[in-house]
SETOR-71757 format. One record per residue (C-alpha): residue in three letters; x, y, z. Coordinates in steps of 0.1 Angstrom, whole numbers, plus 5000, padded with zeros to 4 digits. Example, Ala and Ser with C-alpha at 12.3 -4.5 7.8 and 13.67 -1.06 7.14 Angstrom:
REM residues 2
ALA512349555078
SER513749895071
END
This chain:
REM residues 445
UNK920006409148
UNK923706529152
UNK924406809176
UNK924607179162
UNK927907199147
UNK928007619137
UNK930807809156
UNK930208179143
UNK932508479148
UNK932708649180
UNK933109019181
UNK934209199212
UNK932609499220
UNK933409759252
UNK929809639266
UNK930309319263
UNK930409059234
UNK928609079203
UNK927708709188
UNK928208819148
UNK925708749121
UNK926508399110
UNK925208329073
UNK924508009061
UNK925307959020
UNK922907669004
UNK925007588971
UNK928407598955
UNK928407678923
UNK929908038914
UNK927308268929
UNK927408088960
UNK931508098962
UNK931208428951
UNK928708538982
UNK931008329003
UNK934608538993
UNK932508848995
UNK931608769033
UNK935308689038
UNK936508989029
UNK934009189049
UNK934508979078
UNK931108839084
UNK930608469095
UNK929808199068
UNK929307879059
UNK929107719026
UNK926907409022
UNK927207178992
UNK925506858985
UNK928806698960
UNK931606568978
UNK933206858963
UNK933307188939
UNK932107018907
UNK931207218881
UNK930707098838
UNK933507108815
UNK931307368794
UNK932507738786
UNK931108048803
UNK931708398795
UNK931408748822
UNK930209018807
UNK931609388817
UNK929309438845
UNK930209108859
UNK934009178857
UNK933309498875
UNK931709368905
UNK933909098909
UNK936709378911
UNK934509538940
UNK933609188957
UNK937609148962
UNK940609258943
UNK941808938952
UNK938808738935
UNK939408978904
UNK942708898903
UNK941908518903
UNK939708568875
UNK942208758853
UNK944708488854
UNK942208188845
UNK940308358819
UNK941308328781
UNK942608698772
UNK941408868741
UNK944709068740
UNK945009448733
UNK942609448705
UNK939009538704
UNK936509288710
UNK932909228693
UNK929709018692
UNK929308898657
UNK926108808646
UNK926608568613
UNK923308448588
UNK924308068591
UNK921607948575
UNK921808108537
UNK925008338529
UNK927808328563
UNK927508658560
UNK928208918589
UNK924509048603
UNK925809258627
UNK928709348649
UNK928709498689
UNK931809638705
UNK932509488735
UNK935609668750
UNK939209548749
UNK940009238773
UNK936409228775
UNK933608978780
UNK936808698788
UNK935708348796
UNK937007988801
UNK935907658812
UNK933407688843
UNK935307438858
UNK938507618858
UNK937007918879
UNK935107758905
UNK938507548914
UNK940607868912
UNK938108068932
UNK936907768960
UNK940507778963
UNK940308128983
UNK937907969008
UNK939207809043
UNK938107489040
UNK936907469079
UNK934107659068
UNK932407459039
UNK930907139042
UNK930206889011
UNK927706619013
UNK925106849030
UNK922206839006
UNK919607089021
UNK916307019031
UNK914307239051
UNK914607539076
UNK912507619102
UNK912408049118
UNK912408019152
UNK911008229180
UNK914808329191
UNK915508499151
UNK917508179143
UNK917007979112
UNK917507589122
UNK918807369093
UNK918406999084
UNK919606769059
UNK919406479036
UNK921906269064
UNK919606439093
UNK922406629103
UNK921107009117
UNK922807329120
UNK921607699126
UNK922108029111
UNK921308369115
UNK920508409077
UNK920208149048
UNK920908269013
UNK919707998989
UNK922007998961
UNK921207648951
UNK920407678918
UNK917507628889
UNK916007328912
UNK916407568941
UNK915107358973
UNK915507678993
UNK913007848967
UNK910307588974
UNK910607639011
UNK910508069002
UNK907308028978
UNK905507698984
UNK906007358967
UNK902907388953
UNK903507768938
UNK904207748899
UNK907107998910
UNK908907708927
UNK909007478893
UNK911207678862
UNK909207618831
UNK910507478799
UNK911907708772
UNK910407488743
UNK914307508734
UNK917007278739
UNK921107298735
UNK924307088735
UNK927507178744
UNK931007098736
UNK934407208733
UNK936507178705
UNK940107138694
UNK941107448684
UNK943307338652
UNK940407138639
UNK938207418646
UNK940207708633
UNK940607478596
UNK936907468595
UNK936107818603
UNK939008008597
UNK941708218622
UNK939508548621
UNK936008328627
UNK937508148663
UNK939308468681
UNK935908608692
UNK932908568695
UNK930508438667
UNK926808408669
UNK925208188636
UNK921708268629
UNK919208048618
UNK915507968617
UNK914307778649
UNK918007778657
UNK921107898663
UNK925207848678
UNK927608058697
UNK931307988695
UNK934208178715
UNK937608078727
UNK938607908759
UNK941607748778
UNK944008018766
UNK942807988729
UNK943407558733
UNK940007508729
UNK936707638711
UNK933507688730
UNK930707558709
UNK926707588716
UNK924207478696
UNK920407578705
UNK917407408691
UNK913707468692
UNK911407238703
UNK908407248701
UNK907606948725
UNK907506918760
UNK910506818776
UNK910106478784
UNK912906348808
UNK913006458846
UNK915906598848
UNK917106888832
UNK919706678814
UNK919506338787
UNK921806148767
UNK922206318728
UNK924106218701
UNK926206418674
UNK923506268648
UNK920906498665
UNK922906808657
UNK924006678623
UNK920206678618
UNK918907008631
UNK921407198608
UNK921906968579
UNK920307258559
UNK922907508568
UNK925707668554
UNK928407398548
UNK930707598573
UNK928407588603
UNK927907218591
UNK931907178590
UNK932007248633
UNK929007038636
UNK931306738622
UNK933806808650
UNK931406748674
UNK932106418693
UNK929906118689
UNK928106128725
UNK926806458739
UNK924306538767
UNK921306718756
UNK920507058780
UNK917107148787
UNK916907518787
UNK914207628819
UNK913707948831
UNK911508178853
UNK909308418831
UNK906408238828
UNK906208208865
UNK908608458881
UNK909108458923
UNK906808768935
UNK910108838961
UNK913608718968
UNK913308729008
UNK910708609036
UNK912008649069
UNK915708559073
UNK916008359042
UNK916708479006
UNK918008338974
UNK920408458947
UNK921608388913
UNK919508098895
UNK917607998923
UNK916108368925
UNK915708448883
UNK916708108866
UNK917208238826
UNK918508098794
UNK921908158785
UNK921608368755
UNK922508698768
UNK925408548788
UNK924608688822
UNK923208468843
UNK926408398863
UNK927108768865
UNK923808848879
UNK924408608902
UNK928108778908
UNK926009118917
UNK923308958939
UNK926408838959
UNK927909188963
UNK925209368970
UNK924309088998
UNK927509089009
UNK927609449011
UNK924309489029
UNK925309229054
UNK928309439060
UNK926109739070
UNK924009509090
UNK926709399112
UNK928009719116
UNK924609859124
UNK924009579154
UNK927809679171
UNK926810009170
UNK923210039175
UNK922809709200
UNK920209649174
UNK918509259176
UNK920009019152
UNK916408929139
UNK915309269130
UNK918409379116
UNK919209079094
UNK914809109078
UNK915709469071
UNK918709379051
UNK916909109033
UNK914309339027
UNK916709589013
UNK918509328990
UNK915209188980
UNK914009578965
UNK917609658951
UNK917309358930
UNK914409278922
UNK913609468891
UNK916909398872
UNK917209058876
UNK913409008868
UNK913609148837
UNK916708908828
UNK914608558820
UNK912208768793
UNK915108998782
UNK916908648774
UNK914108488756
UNK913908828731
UNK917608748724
UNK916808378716
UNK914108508693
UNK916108768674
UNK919208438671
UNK917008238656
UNK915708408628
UNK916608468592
UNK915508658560
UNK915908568526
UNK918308868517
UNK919209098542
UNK919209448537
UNK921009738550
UNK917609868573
UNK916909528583
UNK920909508595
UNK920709818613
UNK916909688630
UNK918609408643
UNK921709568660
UNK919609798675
UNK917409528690
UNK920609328703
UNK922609618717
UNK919209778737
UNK919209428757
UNK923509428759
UNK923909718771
UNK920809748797
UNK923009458813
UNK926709598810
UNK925809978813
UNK924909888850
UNK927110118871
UNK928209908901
UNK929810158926
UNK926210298925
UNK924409978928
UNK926809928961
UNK925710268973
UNK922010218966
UNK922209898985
UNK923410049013
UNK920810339015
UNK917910089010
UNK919209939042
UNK919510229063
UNK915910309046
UNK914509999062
UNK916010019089
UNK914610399097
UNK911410189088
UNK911609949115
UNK912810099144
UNK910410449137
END
């Protein structure tokens, strides 16, 4: 094994020297960059571990909903900032969900305001490069595919991976996705928690040439977003790329297990053309712009099996690897945005607390985990099932729809929006940092 390579931040204190909190990061994609920039800012030792050579992210569009936007404002100004230059503007004007019957009539179901310049998105590619960009590189390190920790009797966490290289940490946030490995080491291999379950529901993914797409559908149908209902399916289109390109996804019931390994397989554009031959020719029409090859996404998530708790000792886990959903509400990448503020907060007050207090680095940094752990807990457990309700009011259709049965299912959409966007995020900082101090009155008592 290759010596200890970590070289955390050294504080000076009047006493003495204080050795800082040095966090280790398991994954890059955006909740992990996004934990990593909010540590920066704060000043608290990091580093990043990825297992690619580099930040790789899909081609595929992604979408941050209000709340998301928020606390990226109150991770860094800078990291909004970022954000507001990559993402595909709406302009001045009012935004909406649209909810079209694609099936039968094209018809409008239902419309949500979103805001104005709200709910922007762009290719998920384009904002991890821009963000990763605000990280020193001296403190990530690619090719470092996790593979097990180890608490040991001094409060450290040891680290070792795939290429038996080690490394140490005072805490390890597991942001490593769906296929967590840091979530099987939290749980238990063996714990159904550890394994996300199939969805019984399947999508593909592409983005379109916005001329083709705007002669199918129209000007008015690809400068927002459009959601086409349909029995046992449905599709979600929205601009990207400064309005270049079109966002398409196309979501599929199956009733089958899934039966590759991974969470990805080869697809075809005939596959599509058959799930919705029986729809309205103008949802057919963006299906034909589809390109011949496309991969086929397994949709997994956590409900069935949900982790009992975020946090055992000095390890946690964030974003996907903590409350793995679907995609249909859009949030998954913006819950992950507020796990990493409020652990980046809450590691804040845990550094502060050991200068000032002389506190141990082991207790302190449990309590904090603790703390993050009950702040978030409840919200971003109720995402996976709130997410599967959505994918069950999408794909549904009536033979006529009426005015009550219109108003029925705006109500049901906008109760599950708006439990995710109301979320007040100056509070959620504040709370955070009380439920720290709380368990730290707790432990020390």
């Amino acid at each position: 094994m290759s010596a200890i390579t970590t070289s955390p931040e050294v504080h000076t204190m009047a006493n003495g020297t204080y050795d800082g909190f040095h966090v280790a990061i398991i994954g890059g994609g955006i909740t992990g960059i996004i934990l990593a920039l909010g540590l920066e800012k704060r000043g608290i030792s990091y580093t990043l571990y990825e297992r690619a050579p580099a930040f790789t992210e899909i081609g595929a569009g992604i979408g941050f909903s209000p709340n998301a936007e928020r606390a990226l404002k109150a991770v860094d100004p800078k990291v909004y900032s970022v954000y507001k230059k990559v993402a595909s503007t709406t302009g001045d004007e009012e935004d909406y969900f649209n909810w079209i019957d694609g099936y039968r009539s094209n018809e409008m179901i239902a419309r949500l305001l979103i805001g104005v310049d709200a709910f922007q998105g762009g290719r998920r590619s384009d904002f991890l490069e821009a963000w990763s960009a605000l990280i020193p590189t001296e403190k990530v390190r690619f090719g470092k595919e996790f593979v097990s920790a180890l608490e040991r009797e001094d409060g450290k966490v040891s680290l070792k991976f795939k290429d038996e290289s080690v490394d140490e940490a005072d805490i390890v946030i597991g942001c490593d996705g769906i296929r967590s490995r840091v979530r099987q080491i939290i749980l238990g291999e063996s714990s159904a928690a550890a394994h996300p379950k199939y969805t019984n529901k399947f999508c593909f993914r592409a983005l379109l040439p916005m001329d083709k797409a705007r002669a199918v559908l129209g000007d008015t149908r690809t400068k927002s977003r459009f959601m086409y209902n349909g029995p046992g399916r449905h599709a979600i289109t929205y601009a990207v790329a400064n309005g270049a390109l079109l966002n398409a996804l196309f979501v599929i019931h199956d009733p089958n297990p899934w039966p590759f390994e991974r969470h990805t397989a080869p697809g075809t554009k005939q596959e599509v053309v058959n799930a919705y031959a029986d729809w309205h020719p103008a949802l057919r029409g963006l299906v034909d712009l589809l390109p011949e090859k496309l991969d086929k996404w397994a949709i997994f998530d956590m409900y069935d099996n949900p982790a009992p708790y975020y946090n055992s000792g000095a390890i946690a886990l964030a974003g996907d690897a903590a409350h793995a959903s679907g995609p249909h509400l859009g949030s998954g990448a913006g819950f992950g945005i507020e796990d990493g503020l409020v652990l980046a907060t809450i590691l804040q007050a845990a550094d502060e607390e050991v200068r000032a207090n002389k506190r141990t680095k082991a207790k302190v940094s449990r309590c904090a985990l603790e703390a993050y752990n009950k702040k978030r807990y409840d919200r971003s457990n109720w995402l996976p099932g709130a997410t599967r309700e959505a994918a069950d009011l999408f794909q549904m259709t009536k033979e006529e729809w009426h005015d009550e049965d219109r108003e029925n299912y705006l109500h049901g959409v906008s109760t599950l929006y708006y439990h995710i966007w109301d979320q007040d995020i100056d509070e959620m900082v504040q709370e955070a940092i009380l439920a720290f101090h709380d368990q730290m009155q707790v432990a020390t008592a």
